[in-house]
N, C-alpha and C positions, 0 to 999 in steps of 0.2 A: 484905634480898635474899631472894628468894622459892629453893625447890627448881631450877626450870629457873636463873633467875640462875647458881646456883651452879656448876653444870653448863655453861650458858652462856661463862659467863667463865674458864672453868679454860683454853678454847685459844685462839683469835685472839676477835677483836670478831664476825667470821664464823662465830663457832662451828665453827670447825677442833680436832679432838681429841674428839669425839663419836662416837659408836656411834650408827648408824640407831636402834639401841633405846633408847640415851638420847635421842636427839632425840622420839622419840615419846611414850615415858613422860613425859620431861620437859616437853612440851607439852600430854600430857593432866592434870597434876597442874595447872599453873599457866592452864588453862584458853587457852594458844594460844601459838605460837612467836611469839617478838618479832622484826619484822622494821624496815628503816629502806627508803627510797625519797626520792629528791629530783627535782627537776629542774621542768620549764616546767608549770603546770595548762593542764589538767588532767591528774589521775594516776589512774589505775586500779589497781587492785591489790586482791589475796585478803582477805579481813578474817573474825573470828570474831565480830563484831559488839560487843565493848565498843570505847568510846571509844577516842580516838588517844593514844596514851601521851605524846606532845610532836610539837609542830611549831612551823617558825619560818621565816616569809614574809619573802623579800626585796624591797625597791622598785624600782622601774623609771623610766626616762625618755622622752618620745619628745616632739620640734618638730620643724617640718618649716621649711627656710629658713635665712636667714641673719636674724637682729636689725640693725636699722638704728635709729636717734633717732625718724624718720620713721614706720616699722615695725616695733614692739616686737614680741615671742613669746613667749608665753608658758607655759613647758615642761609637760607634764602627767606627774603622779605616777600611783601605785597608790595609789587613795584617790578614791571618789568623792560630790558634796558631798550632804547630805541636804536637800532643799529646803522639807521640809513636816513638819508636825506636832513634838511636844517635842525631837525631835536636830536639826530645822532648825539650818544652821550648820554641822556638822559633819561630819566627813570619817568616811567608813566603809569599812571589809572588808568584804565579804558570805564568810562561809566557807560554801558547797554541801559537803554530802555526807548521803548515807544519804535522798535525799529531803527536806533540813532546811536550812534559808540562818539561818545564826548571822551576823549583824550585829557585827563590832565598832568601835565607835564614838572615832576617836582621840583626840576632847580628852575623855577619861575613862580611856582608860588608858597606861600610859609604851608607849614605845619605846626602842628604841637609834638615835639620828642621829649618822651618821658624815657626814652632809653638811649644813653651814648655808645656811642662807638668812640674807640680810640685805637691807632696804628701805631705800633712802638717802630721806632728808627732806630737809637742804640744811643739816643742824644741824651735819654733821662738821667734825673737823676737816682741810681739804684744802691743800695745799703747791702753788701753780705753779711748774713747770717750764719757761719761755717758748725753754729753748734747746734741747727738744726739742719741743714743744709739745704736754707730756701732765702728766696730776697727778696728787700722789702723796694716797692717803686716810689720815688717821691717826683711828682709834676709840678710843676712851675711853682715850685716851694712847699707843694702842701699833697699830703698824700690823696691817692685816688680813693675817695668816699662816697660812694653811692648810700642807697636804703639797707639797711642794716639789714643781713638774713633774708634778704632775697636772691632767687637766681641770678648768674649772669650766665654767659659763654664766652669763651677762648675758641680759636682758628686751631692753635697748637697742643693747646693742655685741654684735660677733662679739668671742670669745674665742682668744687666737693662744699655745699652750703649747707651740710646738717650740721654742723657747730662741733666735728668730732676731733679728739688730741690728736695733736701733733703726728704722735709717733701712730696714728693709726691713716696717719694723710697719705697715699700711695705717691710715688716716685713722679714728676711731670705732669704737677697738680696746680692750680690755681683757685688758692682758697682764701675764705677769711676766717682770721684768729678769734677764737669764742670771748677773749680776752679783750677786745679792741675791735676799730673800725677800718682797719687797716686789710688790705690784700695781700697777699703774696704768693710768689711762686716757690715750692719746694722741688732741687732738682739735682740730682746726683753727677749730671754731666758736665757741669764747670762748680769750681770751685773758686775764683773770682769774680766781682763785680766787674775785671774790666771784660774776661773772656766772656762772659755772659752777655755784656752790652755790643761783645763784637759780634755772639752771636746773631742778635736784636738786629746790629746794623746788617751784616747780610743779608739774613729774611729778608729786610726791609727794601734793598741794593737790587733783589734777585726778584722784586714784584709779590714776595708773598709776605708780606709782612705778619708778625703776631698782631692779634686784632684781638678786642676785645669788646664786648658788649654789656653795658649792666646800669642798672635803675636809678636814675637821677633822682636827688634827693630834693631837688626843685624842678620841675618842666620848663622847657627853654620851647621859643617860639622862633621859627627860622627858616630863612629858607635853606633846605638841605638835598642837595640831590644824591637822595639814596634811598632806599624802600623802607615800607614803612613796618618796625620789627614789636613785636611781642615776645615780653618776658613775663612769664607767673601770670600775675593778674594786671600788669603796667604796658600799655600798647601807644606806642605813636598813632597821631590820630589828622585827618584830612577833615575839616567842615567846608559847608558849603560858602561861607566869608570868606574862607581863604582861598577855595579854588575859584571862585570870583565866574561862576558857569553855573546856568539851569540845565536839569535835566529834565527833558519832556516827560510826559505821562501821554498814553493812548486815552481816548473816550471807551472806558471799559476796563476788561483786564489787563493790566497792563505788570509785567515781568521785569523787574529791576537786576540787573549782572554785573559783578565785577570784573572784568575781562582780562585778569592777572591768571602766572602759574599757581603762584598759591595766593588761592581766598582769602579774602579780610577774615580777622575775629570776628567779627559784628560790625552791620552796615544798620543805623537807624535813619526812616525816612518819616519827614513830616506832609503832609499831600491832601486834598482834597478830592472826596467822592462823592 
């Protein structure tokens, strides 16, 4: 911990219990006042022009519609796909600042995902329910359990999380039971678990597989190449130990951007002015 640290830290995070003279000494010693800034990019904000001390981008959502069997959706992340030359394949950050777009490339370095995706094939295992006419999914032994009572989404079905009965679940639904921790799909067009998993496997056969997305009930650390998604208030998230890249600051005002189609939730930068 450097001189200003020291000084820094003795009153609030705010640096409350400082003398105008220590703030100034203490910032010309350590070469800049360390300041914090979060919120939607872009961000503007004073800089002394070394790199950003830390930052940590959250991911985003956005479909437009409702998901039907007929009319799949397909939600888009923060993360856009590289089409050409060696990252072909690959989902990227562009981090803008100082005049400089830093590229970070996800299947190369981890994230934090607080939200899974999962692709049904037709391989799982599924339970009919014919006295409601929905079915239950069971995964490598043990049911799909996310956070209780949060959002998720589906590609194929709407998603219905107010906790309401059964018989008020609409037709090509994908809910969970107010009763239990359990998912399921309610669906009027197969009436068996195998025609059902044959449907699963075609999706899956034809490139469009059912997808689903929903809230890990522990955050998994990994590398994932795929954008980075927000649900409710639970977002994958990019820090700067993981993207293992500074990003510059101008001497002056300097404008930080996310250089994706759709913007982080919240981008927090820690930096010196």
């Amino acid at each position: 911990m450097n001189f200003y640290e020291l000084l820094f830290n003795r009153g609030q995070s705010s640096g409350e219990g400082m003398t105008n003279f220590e703030h100034l000494f203490a910032a010309k010693l350590a070469g800049g006042e360390i300041k914090e800034l979060e919120g939607i990019p872009p961000l503007t904000f004073t800089a002394n022009g070394q790199p950003l001390l830390d930052y940590l981008i959250s991911g985003n959502e956005e479909h437009t519609g409702t998901p039907t069997p007929d009319s799949p959706i397909m939600p888009q992340g923060t993360g856009d796909l590289e089409t050409s030359g060696a990252k072909a394949g690959q989902y990227k950050i562009p981090i803008s600042s100082a005049s400089t777009t830093t590229p970070v490339y996800l299947g190369e370095v981890e994230t934090t995902r607080k939200i899974k995706k999962y692709e049904f094939t037709g391989q799982e295992s599924i339970v009919a329910d014919p006295s409601y006419s929905r079915f239950i999914f069971i995964l490598n032994g043990s049911l799909i359990i996310g956070v209780r009572k949060t959002p998720a989404f589906c590609t194929h079905w709407q998603v219905i999380d107010d906790g309401r009965t059964i018989a008020n679940v609409p037709n090509n639904a994908l809910y969970s039971d107010s009763g239990s921790s359990r998912w399921f799909v309610k669906t009027t067009d197969y009436t068996t678990a195998g025609d059902f998993k044959a449907y699963l496997a075609a999706q899956y056969a034809a490139g469009t597989p059912v997808t689903i997305w929903y809230v890990l009930a522990t955050e998994e650390t990994a590398v994932v190449n795929e954008p980075l998604i927000r649900i409710d208030d639970y977002a994958d998230t990019l820090s700067k130990a993981q993207a293992g890249v500074e990003i510059p600051t101008a001497s002056g005002s300097t404008t930080l951007d996310i250089d994706t189609t759709i913007k982080p939730s919240n981008v927090y930068i820690k930096y010196k002015s």
